[in-house]
Backbone and ligand atoms as CSV (ligand in chain L), in Angstrom:
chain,resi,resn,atom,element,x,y,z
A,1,UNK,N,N,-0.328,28.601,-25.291
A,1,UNK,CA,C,0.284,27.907,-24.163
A,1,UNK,C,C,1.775,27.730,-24.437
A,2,UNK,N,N,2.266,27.939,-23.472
A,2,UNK,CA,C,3.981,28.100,-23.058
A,2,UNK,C,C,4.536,26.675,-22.672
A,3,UNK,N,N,4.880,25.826,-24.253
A,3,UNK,CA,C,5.331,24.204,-23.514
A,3,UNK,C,C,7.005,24.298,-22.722
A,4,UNK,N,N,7.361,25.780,-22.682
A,4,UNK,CA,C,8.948,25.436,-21.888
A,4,UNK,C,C,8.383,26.367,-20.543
A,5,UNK,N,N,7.312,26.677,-20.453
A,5,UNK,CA,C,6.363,26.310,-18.958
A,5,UNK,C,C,6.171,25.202,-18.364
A,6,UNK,N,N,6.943,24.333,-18.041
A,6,UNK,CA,C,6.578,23.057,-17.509
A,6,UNK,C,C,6.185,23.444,-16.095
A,7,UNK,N,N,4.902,22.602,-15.719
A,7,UNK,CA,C,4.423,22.122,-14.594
A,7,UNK,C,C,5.135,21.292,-13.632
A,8,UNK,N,N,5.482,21.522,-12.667
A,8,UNK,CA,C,6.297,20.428,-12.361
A,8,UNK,C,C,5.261,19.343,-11.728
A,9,UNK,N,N,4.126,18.937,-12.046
A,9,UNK,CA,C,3.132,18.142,-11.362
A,9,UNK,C,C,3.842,16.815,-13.062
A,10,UNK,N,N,3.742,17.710,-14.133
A,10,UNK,CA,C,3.507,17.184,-15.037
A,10,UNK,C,C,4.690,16.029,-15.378
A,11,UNK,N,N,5.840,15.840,-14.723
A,11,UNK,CA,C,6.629,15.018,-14.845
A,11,UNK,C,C,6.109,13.646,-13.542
A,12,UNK,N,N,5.311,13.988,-12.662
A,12,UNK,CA,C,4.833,12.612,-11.612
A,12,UNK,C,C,3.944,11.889,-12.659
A,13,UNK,N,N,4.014,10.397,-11.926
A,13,UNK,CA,C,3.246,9.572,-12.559
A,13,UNK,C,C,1.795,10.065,-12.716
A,14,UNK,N,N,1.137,9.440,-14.115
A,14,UNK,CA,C,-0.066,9.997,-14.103
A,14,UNK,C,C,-0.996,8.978,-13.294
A,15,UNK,N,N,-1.554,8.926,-12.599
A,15,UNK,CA,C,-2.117,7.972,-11.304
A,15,UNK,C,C,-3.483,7.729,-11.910
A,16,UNK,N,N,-4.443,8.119,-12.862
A,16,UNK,CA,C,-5.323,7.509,-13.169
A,16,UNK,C,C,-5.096,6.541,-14.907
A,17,UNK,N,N,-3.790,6.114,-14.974
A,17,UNK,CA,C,-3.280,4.740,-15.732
A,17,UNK,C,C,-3.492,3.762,-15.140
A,18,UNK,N,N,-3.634,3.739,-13.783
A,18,UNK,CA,C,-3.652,2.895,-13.231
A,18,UNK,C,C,-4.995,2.446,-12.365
A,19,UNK,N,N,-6.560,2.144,-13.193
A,19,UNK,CA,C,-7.554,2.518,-12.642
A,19,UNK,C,C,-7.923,1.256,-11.587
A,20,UNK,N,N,-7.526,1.778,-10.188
A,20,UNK,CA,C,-7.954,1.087,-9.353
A,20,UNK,C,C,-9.269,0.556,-8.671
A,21,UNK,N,N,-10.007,1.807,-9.318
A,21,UNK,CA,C,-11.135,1.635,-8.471
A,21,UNK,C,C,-12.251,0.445,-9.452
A,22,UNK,N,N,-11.679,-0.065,-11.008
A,22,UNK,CA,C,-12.141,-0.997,-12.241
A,22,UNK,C,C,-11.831,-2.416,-11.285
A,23,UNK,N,N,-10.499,-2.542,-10.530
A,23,UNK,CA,C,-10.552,-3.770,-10.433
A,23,UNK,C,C,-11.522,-4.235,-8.659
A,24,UNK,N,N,-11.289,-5.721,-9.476
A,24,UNK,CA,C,-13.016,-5.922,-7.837
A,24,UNK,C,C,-11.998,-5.905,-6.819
A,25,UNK,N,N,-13.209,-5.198,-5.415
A,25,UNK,CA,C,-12.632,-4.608,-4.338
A,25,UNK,C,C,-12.838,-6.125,-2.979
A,26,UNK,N,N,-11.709,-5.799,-2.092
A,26,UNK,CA,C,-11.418,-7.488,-1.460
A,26,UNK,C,C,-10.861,-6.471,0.095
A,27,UNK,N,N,-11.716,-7.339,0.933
A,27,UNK,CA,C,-11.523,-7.001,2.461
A,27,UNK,C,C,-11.038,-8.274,3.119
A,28,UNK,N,N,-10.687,-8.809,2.178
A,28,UNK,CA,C,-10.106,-10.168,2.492
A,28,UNK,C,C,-8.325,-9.977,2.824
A,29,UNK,N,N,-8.363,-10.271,4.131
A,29,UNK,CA,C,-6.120,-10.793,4.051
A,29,UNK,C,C,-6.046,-12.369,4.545
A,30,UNK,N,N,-6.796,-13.576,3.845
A,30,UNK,CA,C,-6.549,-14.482,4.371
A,30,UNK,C,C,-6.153,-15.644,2.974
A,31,UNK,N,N,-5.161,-15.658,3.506
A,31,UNK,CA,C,-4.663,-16.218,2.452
A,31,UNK,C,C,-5.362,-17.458,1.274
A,32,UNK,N,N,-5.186,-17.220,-0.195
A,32,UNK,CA,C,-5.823,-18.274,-1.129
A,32,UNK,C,C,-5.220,-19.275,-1.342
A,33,UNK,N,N,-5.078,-20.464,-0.910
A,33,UNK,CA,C,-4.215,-21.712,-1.588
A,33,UNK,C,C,-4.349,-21.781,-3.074
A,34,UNK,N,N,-5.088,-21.421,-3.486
A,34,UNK,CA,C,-5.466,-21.659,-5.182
A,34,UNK,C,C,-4.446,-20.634,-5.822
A,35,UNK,N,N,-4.150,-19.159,-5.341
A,35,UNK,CA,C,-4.049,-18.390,-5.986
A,35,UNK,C,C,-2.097,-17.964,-5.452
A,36,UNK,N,N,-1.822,-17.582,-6.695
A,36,UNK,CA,C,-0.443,-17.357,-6.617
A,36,UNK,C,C,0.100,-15.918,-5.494
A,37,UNK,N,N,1.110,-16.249,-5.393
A,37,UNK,CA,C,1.505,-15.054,-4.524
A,37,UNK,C,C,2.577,-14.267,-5.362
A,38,UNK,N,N,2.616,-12.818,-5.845
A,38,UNK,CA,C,3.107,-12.167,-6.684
A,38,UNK,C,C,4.090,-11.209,-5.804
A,39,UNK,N,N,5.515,-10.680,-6.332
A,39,UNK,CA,C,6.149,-10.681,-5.583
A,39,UNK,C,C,5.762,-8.850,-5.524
A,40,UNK,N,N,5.744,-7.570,-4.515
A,40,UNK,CA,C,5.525,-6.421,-4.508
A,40,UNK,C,C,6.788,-5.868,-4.684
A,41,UNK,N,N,7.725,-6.334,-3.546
A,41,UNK,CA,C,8.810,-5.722,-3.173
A,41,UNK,C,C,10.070,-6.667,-2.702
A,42,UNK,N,N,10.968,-6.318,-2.845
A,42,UNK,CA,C,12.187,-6.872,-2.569
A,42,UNK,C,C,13.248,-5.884,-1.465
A,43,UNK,N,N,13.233,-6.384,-0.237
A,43,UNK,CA,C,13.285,-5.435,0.924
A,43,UNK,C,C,15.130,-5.069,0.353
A,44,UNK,N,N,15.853,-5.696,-0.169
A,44,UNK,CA,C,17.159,-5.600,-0.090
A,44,UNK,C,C,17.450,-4.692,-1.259
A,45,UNK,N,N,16.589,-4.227,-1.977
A,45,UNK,CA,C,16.644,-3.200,-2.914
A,45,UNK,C,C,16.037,-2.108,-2.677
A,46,UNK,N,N,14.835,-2.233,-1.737
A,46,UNK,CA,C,15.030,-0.471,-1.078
A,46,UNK,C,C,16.018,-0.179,0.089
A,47,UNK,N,N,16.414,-1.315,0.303
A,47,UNK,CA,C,17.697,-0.542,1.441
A,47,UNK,C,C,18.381,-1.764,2.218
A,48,UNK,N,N,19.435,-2.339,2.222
A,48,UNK,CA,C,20.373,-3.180,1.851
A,48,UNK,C,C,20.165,-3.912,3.781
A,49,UNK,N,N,19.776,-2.654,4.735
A,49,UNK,CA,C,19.819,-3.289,5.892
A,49,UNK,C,C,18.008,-3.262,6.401
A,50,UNK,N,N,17.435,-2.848,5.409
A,50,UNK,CA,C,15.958,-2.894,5.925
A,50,UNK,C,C,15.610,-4.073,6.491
A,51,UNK,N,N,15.506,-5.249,5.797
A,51,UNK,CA,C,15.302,-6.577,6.389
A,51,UNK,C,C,15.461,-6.941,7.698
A,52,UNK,N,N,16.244,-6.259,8.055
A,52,UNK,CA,C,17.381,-6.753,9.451
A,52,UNK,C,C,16.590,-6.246,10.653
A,53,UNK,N,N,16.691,-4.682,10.370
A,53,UNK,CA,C,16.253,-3.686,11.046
A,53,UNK,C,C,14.654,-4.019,11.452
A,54,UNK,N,N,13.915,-4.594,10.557
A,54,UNK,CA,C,12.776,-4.565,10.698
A,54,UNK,C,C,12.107,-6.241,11.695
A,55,UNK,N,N,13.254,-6.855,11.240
A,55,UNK,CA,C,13.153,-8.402,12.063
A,55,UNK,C,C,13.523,-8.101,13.758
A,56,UNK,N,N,14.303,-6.866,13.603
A,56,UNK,CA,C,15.290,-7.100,14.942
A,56,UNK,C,C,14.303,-5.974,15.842
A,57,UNK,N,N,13.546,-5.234,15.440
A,57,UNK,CA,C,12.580,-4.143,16.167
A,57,UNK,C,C,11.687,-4.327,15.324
A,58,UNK,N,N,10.516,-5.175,15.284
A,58,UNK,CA,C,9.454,-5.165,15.175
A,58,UNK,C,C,8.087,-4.386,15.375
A,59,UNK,N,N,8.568,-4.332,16.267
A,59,UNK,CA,C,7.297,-3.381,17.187
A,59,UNK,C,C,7.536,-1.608,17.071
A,60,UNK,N,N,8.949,-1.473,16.908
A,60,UNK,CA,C,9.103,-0.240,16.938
A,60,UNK,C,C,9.442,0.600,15.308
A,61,UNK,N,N,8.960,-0.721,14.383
A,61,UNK,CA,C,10.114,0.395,13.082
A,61,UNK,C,C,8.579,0.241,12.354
A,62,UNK,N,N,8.438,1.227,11.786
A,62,UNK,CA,C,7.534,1.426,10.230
A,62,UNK,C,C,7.357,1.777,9.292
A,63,UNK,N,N,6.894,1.091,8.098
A,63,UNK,CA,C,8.056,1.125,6.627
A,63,UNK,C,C,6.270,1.133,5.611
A,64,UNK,N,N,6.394,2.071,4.916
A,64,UNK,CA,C,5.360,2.098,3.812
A,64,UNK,C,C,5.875,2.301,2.583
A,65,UNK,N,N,5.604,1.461,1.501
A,65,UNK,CA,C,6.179,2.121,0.090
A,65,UNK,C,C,4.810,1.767,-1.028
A,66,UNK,N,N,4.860,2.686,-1.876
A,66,UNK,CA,C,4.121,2.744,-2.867
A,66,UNK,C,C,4.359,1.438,-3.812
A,67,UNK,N,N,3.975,0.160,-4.842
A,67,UNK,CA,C,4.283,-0.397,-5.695
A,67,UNK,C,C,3.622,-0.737,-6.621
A,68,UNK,N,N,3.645,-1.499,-7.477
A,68,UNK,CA,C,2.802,-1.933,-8.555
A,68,UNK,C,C,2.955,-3.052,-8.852
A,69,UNK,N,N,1.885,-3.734,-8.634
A,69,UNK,CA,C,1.668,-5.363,-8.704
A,69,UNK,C,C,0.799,-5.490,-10.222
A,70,UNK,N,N,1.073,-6.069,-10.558
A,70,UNK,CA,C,-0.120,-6.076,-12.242
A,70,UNK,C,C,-0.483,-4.410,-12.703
A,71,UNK,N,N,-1.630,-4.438,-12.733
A,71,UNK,CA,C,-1.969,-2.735,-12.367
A,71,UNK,C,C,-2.687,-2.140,-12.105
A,72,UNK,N,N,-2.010,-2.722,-10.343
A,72,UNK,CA,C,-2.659,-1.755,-9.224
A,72,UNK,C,C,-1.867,-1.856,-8.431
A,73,UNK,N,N,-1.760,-0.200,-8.426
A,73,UNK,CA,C,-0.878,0.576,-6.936
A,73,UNK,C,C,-1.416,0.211,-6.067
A,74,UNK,N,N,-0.953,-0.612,-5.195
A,74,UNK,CA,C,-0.406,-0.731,-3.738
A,74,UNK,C,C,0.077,-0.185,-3.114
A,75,UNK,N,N,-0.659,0.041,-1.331
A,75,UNK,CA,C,0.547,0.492,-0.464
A,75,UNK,C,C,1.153,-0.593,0.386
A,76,UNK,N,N,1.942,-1.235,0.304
A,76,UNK,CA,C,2.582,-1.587,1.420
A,76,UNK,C,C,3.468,-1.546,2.413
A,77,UNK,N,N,2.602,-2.163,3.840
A,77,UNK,CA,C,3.297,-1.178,4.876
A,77,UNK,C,C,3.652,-2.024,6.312
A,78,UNK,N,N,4.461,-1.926,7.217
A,78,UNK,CA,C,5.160,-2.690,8.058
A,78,UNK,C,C,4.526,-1.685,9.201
A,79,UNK,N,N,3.638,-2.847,10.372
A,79,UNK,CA,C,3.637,-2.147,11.655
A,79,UNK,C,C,3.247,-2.415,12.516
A,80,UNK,N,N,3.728,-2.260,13.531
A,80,UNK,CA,C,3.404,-3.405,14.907
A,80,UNK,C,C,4.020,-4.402,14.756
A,81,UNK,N,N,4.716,-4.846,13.731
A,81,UNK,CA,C,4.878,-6.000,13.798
A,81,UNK,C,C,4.232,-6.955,12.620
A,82,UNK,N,N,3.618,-6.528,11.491
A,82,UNK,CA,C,3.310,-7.283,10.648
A,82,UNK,C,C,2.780,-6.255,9.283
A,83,UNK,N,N,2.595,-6.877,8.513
A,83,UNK,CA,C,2.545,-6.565,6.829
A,83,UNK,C,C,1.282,-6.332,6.671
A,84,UNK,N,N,1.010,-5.580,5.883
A,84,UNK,CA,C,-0.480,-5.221,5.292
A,84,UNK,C,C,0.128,-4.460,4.050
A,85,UNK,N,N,-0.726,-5.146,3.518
A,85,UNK,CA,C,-1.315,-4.516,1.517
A,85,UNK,C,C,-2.576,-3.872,2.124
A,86,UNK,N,N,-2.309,-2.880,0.955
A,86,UNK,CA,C,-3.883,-1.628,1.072
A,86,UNK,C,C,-3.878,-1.407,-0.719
A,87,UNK,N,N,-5.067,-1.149,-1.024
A,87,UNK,CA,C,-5.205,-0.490,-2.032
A,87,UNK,C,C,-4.346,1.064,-2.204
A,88,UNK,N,N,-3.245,1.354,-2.699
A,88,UNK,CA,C,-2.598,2.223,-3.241
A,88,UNK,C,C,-3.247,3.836,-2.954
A,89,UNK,N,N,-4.161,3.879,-3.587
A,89,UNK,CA,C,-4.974,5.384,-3.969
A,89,UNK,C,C,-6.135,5.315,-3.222
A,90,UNK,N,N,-6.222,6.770,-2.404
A,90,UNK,CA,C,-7.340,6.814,-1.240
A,90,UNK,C,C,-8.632,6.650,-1.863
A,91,UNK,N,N,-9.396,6.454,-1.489
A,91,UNK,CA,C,-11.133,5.804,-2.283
A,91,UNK,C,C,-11.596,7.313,-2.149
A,92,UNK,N,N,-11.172,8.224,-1.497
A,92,UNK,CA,C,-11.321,9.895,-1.239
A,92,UNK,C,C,-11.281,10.595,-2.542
A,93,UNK,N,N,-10.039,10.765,-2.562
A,93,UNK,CA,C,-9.903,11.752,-3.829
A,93,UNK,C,C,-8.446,11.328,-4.657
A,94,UNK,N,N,-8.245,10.058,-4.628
A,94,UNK,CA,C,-7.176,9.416,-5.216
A,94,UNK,C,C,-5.845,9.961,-4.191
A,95,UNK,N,N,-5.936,10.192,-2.759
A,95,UNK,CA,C,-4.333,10.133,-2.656
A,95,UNK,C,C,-2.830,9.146,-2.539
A,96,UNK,N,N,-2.028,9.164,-2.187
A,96,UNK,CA,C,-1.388,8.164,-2.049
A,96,UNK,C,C,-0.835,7.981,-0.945
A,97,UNK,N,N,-1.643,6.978,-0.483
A,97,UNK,CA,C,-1.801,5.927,0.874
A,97,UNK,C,C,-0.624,6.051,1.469
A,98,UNK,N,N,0.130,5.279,0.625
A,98,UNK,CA,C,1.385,4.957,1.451
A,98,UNK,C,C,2.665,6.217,1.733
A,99,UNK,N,N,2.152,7.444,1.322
A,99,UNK,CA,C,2.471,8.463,1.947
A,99,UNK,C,C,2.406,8.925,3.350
A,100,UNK,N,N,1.473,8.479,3.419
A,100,UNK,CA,C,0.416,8.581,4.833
A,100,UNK,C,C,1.010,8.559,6.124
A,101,UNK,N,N,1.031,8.852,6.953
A,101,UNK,CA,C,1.372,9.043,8.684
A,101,UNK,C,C,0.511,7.189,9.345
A,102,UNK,N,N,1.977,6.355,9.663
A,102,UNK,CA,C,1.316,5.034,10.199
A,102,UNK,C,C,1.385,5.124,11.564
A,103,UNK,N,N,0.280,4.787,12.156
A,103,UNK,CA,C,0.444,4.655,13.576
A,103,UNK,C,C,-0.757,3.538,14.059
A,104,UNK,N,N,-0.372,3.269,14.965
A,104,UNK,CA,C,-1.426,2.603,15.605
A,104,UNK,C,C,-2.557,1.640,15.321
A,105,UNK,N,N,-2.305,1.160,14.014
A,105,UNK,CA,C,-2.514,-0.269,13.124
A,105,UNK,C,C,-3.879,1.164,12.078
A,106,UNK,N,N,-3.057,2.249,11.864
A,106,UNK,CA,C,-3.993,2.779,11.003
A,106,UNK,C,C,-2.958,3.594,9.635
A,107,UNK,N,N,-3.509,4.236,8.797
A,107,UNK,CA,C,-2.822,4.721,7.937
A,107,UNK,C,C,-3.372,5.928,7.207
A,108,UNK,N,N,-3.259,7.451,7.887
A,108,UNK,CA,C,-3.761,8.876,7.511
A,108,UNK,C,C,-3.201,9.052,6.178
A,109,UNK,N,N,-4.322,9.131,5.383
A,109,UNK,CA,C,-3.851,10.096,3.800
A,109,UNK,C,C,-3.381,10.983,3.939
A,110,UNK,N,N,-2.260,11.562,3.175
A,110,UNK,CA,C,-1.475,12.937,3.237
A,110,UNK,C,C,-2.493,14.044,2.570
A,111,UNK,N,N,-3.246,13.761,1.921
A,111,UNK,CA,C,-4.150,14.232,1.376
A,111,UNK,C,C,-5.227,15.538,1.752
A,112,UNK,N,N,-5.988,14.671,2.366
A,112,UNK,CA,C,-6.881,15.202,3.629
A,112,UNK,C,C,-7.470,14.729,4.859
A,113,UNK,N,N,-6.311,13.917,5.417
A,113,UNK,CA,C,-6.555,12.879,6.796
A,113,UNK,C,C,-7.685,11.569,6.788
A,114,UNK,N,N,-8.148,11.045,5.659
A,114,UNK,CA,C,-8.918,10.317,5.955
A,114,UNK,C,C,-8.105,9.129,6.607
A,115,UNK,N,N,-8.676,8.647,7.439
A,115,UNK,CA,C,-7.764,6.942,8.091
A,115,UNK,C,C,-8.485,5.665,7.703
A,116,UNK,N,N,-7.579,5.118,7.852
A,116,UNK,CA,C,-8.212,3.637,7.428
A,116,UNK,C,C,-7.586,2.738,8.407
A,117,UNK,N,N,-8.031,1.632,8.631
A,117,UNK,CA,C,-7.670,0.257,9.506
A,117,UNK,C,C,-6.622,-0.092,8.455
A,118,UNK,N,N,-5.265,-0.047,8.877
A,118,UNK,CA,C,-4.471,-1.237,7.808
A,118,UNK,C,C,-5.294,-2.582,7.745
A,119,UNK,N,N,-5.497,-3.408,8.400
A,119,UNK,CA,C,-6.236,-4.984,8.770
A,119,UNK,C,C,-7.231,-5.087,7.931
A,120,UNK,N,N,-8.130,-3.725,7.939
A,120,UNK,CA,C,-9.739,-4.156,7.065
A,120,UNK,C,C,-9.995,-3.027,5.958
A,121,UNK,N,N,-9.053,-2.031,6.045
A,121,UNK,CA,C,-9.333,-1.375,4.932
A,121,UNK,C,C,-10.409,-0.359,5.419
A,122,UNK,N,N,-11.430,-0.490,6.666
A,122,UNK,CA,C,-11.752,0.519,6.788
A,122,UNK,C,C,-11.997,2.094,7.146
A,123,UNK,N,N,-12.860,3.092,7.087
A,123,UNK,CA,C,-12.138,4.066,7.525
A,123,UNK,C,C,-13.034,4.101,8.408
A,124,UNK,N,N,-11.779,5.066,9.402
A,124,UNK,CA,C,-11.537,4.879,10.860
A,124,UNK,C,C,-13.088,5.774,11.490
A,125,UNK,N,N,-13.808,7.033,10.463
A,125,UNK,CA,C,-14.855,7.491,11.369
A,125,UNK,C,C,-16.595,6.799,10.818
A,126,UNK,N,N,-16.260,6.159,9.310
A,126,UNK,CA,C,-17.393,5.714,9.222
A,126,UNK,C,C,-17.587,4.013,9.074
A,127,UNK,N,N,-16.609,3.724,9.533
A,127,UNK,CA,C,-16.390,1.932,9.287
A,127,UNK,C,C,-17.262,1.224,8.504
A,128,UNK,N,N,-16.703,1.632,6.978
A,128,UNK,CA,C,-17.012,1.525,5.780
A,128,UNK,C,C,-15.622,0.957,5.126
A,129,UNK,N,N,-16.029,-0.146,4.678
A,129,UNK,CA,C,-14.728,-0.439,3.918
A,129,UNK,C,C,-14.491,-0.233,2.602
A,130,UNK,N,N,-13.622,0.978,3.018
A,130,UNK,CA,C,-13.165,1.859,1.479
A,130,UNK,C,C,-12.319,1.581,0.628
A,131,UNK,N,N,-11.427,0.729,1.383
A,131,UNK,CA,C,-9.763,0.989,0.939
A,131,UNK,C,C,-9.813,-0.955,0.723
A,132,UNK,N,N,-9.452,-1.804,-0.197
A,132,UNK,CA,C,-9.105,-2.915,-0.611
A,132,UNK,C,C,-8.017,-3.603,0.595
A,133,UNK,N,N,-8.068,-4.797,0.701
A,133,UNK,CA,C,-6.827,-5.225,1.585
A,133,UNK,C,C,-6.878,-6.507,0.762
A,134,UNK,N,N,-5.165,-6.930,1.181
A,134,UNK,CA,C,-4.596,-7.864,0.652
A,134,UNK,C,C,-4.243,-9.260,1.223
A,135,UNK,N,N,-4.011,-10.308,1.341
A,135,UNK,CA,C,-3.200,-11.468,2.044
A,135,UNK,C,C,-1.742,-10.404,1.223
A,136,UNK,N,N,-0.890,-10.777,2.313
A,136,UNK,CA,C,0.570,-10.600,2.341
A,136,UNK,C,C,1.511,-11.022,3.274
A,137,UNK,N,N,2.447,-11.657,2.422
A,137,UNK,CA,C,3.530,-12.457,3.464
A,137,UNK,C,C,4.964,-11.926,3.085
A,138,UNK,N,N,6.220,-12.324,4.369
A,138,UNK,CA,C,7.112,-11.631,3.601
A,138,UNK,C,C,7.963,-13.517,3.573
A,139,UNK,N,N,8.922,-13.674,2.414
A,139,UNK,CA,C,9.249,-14.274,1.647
A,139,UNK,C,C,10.629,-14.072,1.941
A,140,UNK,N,N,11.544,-14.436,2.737
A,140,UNK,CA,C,13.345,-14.162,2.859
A,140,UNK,C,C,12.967,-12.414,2.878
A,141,UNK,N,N,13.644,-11.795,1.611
A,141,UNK,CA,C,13.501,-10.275,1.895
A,141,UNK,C,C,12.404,-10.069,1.011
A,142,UNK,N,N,11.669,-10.798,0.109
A,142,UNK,CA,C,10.530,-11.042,-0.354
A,142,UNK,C,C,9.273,-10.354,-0.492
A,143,UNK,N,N,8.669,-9.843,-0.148
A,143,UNK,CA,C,7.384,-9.139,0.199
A,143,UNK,C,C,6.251,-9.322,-1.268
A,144,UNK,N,N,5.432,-10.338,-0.745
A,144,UNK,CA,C,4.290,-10.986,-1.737
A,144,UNK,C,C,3.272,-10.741,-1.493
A,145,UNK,N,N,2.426,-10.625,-1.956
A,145,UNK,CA,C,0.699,-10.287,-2.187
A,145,UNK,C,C,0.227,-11.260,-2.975
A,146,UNK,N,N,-1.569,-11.316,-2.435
A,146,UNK,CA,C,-2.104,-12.351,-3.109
A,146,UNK,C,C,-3.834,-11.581,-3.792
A,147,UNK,N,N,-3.493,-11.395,-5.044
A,147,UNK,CA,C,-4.771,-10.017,-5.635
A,147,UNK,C,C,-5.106,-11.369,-6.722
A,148,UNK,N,N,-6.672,-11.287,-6.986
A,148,UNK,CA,C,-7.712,-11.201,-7.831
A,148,UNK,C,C,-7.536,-10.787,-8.838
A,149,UNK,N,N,-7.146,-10.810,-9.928
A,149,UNK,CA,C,-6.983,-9.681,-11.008
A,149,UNK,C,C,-8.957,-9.316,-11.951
L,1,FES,S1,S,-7.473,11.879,-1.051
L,1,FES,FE1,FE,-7.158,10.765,0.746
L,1,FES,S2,S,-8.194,11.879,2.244
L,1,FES,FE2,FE,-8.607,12.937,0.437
């Protein structure tokens, strides 16, 4: 084997470090008083006018990013008008969610189209809840989640 053959797969994150499918699975987004709220994202560090943009067109802007809360990838994603946490990696064949095509309070894997409900995590042809959901609020430019570890 040829190591100045590099793969170029082989420099992306390795995505099963991060075994999502070990930690317990939650169809829950209602918020825990007991339990802390951990911060995902900080809107003014992926993009200095996101915050703004997203307060001032609500209905019309939609924003997904990949993150890592403890360790588990998250997708979180802006639409319609409100926030949803998803479990990160498709319950399919591990893709990544927040790649995905958002529309219509749903979220297509780039993968191989499976959809899911942002709201319940489930997917859209066998309403089975595959995909984890989160309580999430946004915080000034803030963006917090509330996970089980
Ligand atoms: S990995 Fe998501 S649809 Fe196959």
């Amino acid at each position: 084997m040829n190591d100045s053959n590099s793969d170029s797969h082989e420099d992306a994150p390795k995505r099963d470090l991060y075994p999502n499918e070990l930690a317990p699975t939650s169809g829950n987004r209602e918020a825990d008083p007991t339990l802390p709220w951990l911060a995902a994202l900080d809107l003014n560090e992926v993009d200095p006018g996101l915050a703004e943009r997203l307060t001032s067109a609500p209905e019309s802007e939609t924003f997904a990013k990949e993150v890592l809360v403890g360790n588990r990838i998250l997708a979180v994603i802006f639409e319609g008008g409100h926030w949803y946490a998803m479990d990160g990696i498709c319950a399919h064949q591990g893709g990544p969610i927040a790649e995905g095509h958002v529309a219509d309070g749903c979220v297509t894997c780039p993968w191989h189209g499976w959809q899911y409900e942002l709201a319940t995590g489930k997917q859209t042809i066998n309403q089975q809840p595959l995909q984890s959901v989160f309580p999430i609020r946004q915080n000034g430019s803030v963006i917090e989640v509330q996970m089980t570890e």
